[in-house]
N, C-alpha and C positions, 0 to 999 in steps of 0.2 A: 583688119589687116589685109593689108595686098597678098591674094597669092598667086604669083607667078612666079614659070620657069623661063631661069636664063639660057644663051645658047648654045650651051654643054649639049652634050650630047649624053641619054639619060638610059636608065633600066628602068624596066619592071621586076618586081623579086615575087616569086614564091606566089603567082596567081594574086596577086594585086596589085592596085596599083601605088606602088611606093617609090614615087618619082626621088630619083635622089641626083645632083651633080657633087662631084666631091672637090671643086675650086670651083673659090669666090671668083678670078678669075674667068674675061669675058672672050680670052682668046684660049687656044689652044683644044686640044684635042683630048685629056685625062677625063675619065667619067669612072661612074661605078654604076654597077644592076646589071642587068641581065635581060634582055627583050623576048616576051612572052607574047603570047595568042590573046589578046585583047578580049575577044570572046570567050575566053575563058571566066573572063571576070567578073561574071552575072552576079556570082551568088557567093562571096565570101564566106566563110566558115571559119573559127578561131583555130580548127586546125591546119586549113592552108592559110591564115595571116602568120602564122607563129613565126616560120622560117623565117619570111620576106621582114620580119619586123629585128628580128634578130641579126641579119644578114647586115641591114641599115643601120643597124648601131655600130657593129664591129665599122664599118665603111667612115661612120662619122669620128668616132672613137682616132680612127686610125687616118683620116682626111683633115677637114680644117682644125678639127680640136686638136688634134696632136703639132699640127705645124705651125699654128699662132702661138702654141704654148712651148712649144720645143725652141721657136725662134727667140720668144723672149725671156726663155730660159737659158740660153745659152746651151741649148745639148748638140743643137746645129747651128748650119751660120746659111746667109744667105748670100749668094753667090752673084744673083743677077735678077731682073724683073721684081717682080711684087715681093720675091721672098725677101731679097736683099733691103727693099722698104721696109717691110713687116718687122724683121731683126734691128730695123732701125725707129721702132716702135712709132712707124709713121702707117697709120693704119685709119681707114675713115670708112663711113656710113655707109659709103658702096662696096667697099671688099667684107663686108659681114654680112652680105643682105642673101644671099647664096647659103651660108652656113645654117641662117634663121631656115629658109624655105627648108630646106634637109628636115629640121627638127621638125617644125610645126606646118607648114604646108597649107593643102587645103585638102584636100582626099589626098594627100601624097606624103605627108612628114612624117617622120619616127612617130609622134606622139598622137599627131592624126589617126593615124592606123591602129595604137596600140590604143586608142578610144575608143574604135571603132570595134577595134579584138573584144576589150571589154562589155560594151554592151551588147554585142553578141552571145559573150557568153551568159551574160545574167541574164537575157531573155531564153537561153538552151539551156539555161540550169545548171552549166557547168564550171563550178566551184572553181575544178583547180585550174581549166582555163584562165577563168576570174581571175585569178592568184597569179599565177605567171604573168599576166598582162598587167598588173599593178608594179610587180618586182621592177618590167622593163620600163614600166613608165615613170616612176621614181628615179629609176636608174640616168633616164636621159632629162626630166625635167630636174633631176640633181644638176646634172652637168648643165644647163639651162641657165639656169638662177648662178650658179658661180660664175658663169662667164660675163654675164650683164648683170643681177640684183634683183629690180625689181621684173615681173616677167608675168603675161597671161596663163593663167590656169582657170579658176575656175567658170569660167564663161568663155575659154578661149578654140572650145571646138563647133560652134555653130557651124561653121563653113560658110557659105551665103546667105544663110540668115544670122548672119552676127559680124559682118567682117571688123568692125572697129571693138573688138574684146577690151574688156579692161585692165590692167596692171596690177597682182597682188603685191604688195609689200613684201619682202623677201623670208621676214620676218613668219609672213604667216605662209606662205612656199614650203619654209620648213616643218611648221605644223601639219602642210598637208602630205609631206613625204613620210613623217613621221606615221600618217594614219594611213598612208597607203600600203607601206610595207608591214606595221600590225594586222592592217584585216589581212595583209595577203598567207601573216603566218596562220591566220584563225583559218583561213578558209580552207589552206592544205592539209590544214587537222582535221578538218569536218570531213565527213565520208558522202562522199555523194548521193542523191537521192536513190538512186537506180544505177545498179552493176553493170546496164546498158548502155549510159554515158560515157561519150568518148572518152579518151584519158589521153593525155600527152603524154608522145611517145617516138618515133624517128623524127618527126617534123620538130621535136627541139634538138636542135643541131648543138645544144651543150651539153645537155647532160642526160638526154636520151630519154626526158621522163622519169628521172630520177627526182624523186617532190621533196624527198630529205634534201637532196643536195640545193635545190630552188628555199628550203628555211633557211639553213645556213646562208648564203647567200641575201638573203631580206635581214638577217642579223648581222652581217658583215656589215651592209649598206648605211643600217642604221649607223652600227660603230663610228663609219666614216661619217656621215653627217654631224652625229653628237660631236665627236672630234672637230670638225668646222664650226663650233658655235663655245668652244672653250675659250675664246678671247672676251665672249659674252658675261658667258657664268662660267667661272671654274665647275660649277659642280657637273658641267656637260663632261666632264673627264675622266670620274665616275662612271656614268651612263653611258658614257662609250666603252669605258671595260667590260661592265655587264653584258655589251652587247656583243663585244669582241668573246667574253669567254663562251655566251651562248652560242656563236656561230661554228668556233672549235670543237665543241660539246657535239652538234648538230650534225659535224663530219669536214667542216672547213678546216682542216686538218693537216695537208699537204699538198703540195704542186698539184697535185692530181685532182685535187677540189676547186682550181680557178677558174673563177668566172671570166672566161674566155671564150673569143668568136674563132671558129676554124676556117679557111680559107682552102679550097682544093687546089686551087692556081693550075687547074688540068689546060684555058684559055685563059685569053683575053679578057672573058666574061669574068670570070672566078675568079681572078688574082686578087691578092691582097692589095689596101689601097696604098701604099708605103711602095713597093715593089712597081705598081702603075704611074705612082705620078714621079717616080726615078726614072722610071721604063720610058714617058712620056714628057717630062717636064725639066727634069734633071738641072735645076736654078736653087738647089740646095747641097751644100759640104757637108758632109759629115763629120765636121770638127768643131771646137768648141771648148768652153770651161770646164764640161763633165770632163772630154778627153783628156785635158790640161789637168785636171786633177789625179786621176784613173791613173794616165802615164807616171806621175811625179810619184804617186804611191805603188808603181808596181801592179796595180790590177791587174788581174786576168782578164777580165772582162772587158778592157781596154785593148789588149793585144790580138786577143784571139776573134773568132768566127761571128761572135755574139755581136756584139756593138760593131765592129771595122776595128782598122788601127790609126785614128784619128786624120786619116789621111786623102779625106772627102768619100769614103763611100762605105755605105752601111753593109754592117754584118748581114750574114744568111738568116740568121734565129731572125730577124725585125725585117729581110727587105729581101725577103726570097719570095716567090709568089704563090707559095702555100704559107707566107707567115702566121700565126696565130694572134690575134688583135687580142689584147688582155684589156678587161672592163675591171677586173679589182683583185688580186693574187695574193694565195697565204704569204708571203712575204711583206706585204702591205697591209695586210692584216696583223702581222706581228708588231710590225713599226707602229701602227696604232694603238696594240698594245703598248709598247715601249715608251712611245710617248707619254700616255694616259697615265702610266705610272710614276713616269719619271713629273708632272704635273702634278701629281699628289702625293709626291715625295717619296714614293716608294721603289728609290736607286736600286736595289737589288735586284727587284723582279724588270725592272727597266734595266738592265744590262743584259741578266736571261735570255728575254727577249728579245732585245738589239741585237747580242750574237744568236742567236735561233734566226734569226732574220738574215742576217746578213748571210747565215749560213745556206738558207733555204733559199736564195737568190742566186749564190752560186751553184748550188746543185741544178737549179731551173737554166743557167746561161751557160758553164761552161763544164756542167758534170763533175767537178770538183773544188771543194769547199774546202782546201788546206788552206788556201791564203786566207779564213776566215780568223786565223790566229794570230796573225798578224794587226787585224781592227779590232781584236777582241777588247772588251772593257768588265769591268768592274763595278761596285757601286761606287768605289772611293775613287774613279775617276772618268765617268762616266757626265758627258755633257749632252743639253739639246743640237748644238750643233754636230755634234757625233750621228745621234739619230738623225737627224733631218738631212744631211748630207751623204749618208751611206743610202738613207728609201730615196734621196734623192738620184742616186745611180740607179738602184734595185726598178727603180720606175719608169724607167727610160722611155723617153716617146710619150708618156700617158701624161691626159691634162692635171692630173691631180698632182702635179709637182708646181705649179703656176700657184694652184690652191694653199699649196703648203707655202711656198714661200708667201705671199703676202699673208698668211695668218702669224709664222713665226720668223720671217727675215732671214730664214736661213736656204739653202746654202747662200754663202758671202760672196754675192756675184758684185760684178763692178758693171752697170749698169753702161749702155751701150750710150755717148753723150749724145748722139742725133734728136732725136724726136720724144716728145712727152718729158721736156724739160729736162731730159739725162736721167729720168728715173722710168725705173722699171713699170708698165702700163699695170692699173690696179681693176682695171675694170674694160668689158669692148662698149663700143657707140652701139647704140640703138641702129637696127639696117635702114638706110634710105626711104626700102617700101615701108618700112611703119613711120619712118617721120613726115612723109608726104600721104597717106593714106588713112592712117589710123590717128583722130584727132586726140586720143587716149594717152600716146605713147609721153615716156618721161622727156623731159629736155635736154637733149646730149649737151654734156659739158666739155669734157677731159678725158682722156685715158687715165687720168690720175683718181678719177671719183672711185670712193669707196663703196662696196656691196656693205649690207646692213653686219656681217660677222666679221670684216676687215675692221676694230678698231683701234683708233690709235690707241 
C-alpha cells in the first residue's frame, strides 16, 4: 500500500508521529493534531503513544467517518463542494484515499501506531498496555472493515517491508476483533509481573486508568460486532446480549461510562473536529431527515442546544470546540440490547430497554427525559423500526448508524436519486493509492457492493 500524506496541513499528537488530515479533500485549510518537537520522538513508550492514538480516533470518529455517514444518512445535507457530491452518494477512489492514510498510514495511522503501542508493550511486559492497545485497535479496524469489507490486517503493518499487504476476508476480520478484545479482557485480569510496571493513568485521556472501565468497554465492542453479524446467524443475537449484560455487569452502566474522546478546544490545535471543519469549511446544513422527523414528533433534541433546530447549524453538545467525540455510549448499548431481544423474541425486555435507552439519550443531550413518555412502548407494541429509528437519533453524527441501516433497512429514508442508482451507498471504493499501488487490493465495483454481514 502507498503511504502518503496529502496537502492538508497535519499534526503530530502526543510525542508521535500520528500524521493525521481530517478531509479527503485537496483544497482548503481544516486539519487535525497538534505540531510537536520532532526530536522528541526518538524513543516511543506506550505511555506517550496512549494519548496521540486516542486523540486520532476521536479526530476520525468525528472527521471523514462521521461526514460520509451523516451525509448518507440523511442527519445533514450538503450545501456545496464535495459534501453536496458525497450527500449525492457520488463518491470515488480519490475522496477515500485520505480517510484510509488516517487509519492505516505508514508510521502515522491510527492502527499503525496502535501496532506499534502493542509491541511495545509486550516486549516491556506491560499487560495492561497490551490490553488497552488491542481495545483501540479493534475499535478502529471495527470501523475499517464496515466501511469497505474486505481490508489488511494481518500482514498489514510491515511499513516498507510489506507495502502491498493482503486483504483478509471480512469474515475472518471479525474473528480477529473477536480475539483481540478476549485477550484484551484476559490480560487486564492478569496482574502484572512486577508493581514497578507502568500502569496507565493521565495519558488515558478516557478513563484515566480506570481498567474496569477499559473491560466493560472490550464487552460493549464485542456486543456491537456480534450485533453486526445477526443477518448471518441469528444466534449472533444471543452472543450479543451476553456481551451486552457483561459490559453493564462491568460498570458500562450510565452516561458516565462512554466510551468517549474529550476535546479541550482551549485553540485551534485542540478543537473538536465537527467545530473545525464548521469553523473552516462550513459546505454542510445541519438539516435533514433526522430533523424532519425529531420536529414532526416534537423532540427536544430537535429544538434545543443539542442537535441545532434544523435550521443549517449544529447544536453546542456536537459542534462547540470542546465537543466530546463518542466512540460507543450506554445508550447504544441499550439499543443493542433492545434490539437482541427483540430478535429472539423476547418484546418485554426489548421495550425495557428501548425506553431505558431512549431515556438515557435524553438525559445525555438535553437533561431531561420527560418526553421519554411520549416514545414509550410496550411489548404488545413494540417494533424494530421503533428501535432503530429512536438509536438512530440517540446516535447522531456517529458512523454506526450507516452500519445499522444496511444491516436492518431502517430508519425509512427515501434515498437521495443522484448517484449509486438512487439507492443508499452499501459499501466505500477501495482509495486510489491501493488501487494503483497495491496489486492485492479488491476490484472496485459499486458503492452498491455488499460487505460480507450486509445480506440480502
Amino acid at each position: 500500500m502507498k503511504f502518503s500524506i496529502k496537502n492538508n496541513i497535519t499534526r503530530t499528537l502526543a510525542l508521535l508521529a500520528v500524521v493525521l488530515t481530517a478531509d479527503s479533500c485537496k483544497k482548503g485549510v481544516f486539519y487535525d493534531g497538534i505540531n510537536t518537537n520532532q526530536a522528541q520522538l526518538q524513543n516511543p513508550t506506550p505511555k506517550l503513544m496512549l494519548p496521540g492514538i486516542i486523540t486520532a480516533t476521536g479526530y476520525e470518529w468525528g472527521g471523514d467517518a462521521s461526514r460520509y455517514t451523516s451525509l448518507f444518512m440523511q442527519e445533514v445535507t450538503g450545501a456545496a463542494n464535495q459534501s453536496k457530491s458525497y450527500g449525492n452518494y457520488v463518491v470515488g477512489t480519490g475522496d477515500v484515499d485520505q480517510m484510509w492514510t488516517n487509519l492505516y498510514g505508514g508510521t502515522g495511522g491510527i492502527m499503525a501506531n496502535d501496532n506499534e503501542l502493542i509491541k511495545l508493550a509486550v516486549a516491556n511486559k506491560q499487560l495492561h498496555y497490551q490490553a488497552l492497545g488491542k481495545i483501540l485497535m479493534a475499535n478502529a479496524l471495527g470501523l475499517t472493515t464496515d466501511m469497505w469489507g474486505d481490508v489488511p490486517y494481518s500482514n498489514a503493518f510491515g511499513g516498507f517491508n510489506n507495502v502491498m499487504p493482503t486483504y483478509d476476508k471480512q469474515q475472518d476480520i471479525y474473528t480477529s476483533l473477536n480475539k483481540l478484545l478476549d485477550d484484551a479482557i484476559t490480560e487486564i485480569a492478569t496482574p502484572e509481573v512486577s508493581a514497578n510496571i507502568t500502569q496507565p493513568g493521565s495519558d488515558d485521556v478516557i478513563y484515566n486508568g480506570d481498567l474496569t472501565k477499559w473491560t466493560a468497554v472490550a464487552h460493549a465492542l464485542k456486543a456491537k460486532f456480534y450485533l453486526h453479524l445477526g443477518k448471518i446467524d441469528a444466534a449472533n443475537y444471543t452472543k450479543a446480549l451476553t456481551e451486552a449484560n457483561a459490559a453493564i455487569t462491568a460498570g458500562f452502566s450510565s452516561n458516565s461510562a462512554n466510551f468517549a474522546v474529550p476535546f479541550v478546544g482551549a485553540s485551534s490545535t485542540s478543537q473538536s473536529p465537527w467545530f473545525e471543519f464548521n469553523d473552516q469549511r462550513a459546505d454542510i446544513d445541519f438539516s435533514g431527515y433526522i430533523y424532519d422527523i425529531m420536529n414532526a414528533a416534537g423532540d427536544p433534541r430537535e429544538s434545543s442546544a443539542a442537535y441545532g433546530a434544523g435550521d443549517g447549524s449544529l447544536g453546542d453538545l456536537y459542534g462547540s470546540p470542546n465537543s466530546t467525540i463518542n466512540l460507543l455510549t450506554y445508550e447504544q448499548l441499550l439499543f443493542i440490547q433492545s434490539e437482541a431481544y427483540f430478535q429472539t423474541g423476547d418484546k418485554n425486555n426489548a421495550a425495557l430497554t428501548y425506553n431505558a435507552a431512549v431515556t438515557a439519550s435524553l438525559q445525555r443531550t438535553v437533561g431531561n427525559a420527560t418526553y421519554a413518555a411520549t416514545v414509550a412502548k410496550t411489548a404488545g407494541n413494540i417494533t424494530l423500526n421503533d428501535i432503530m429509528t429512536q438509536k438512530y437519533i440517540a446516535s447522531y453524527l456517529d458512523p454506526e448508524v450507516w452500519t445499522d441501516y444496511r444491516r436492518t433497512g431502517y430508519p425509512a429514508i427515501t434515498p437521495n436519486p443522484t448517484g449509486n442508482g438512487g439507492a443508499i451507498p452499501r459499501s466505500l471504493l477501495y482509495p486510489i493509492s491501493e488501487v494503483i499501488n497495491n496489486k492485492n487490493t479488491p476490484a472496485n465495483t459499486t458503492l452498491a457492493r455488499r460487505v460480507y454481514w450486509d445480506k440480502q
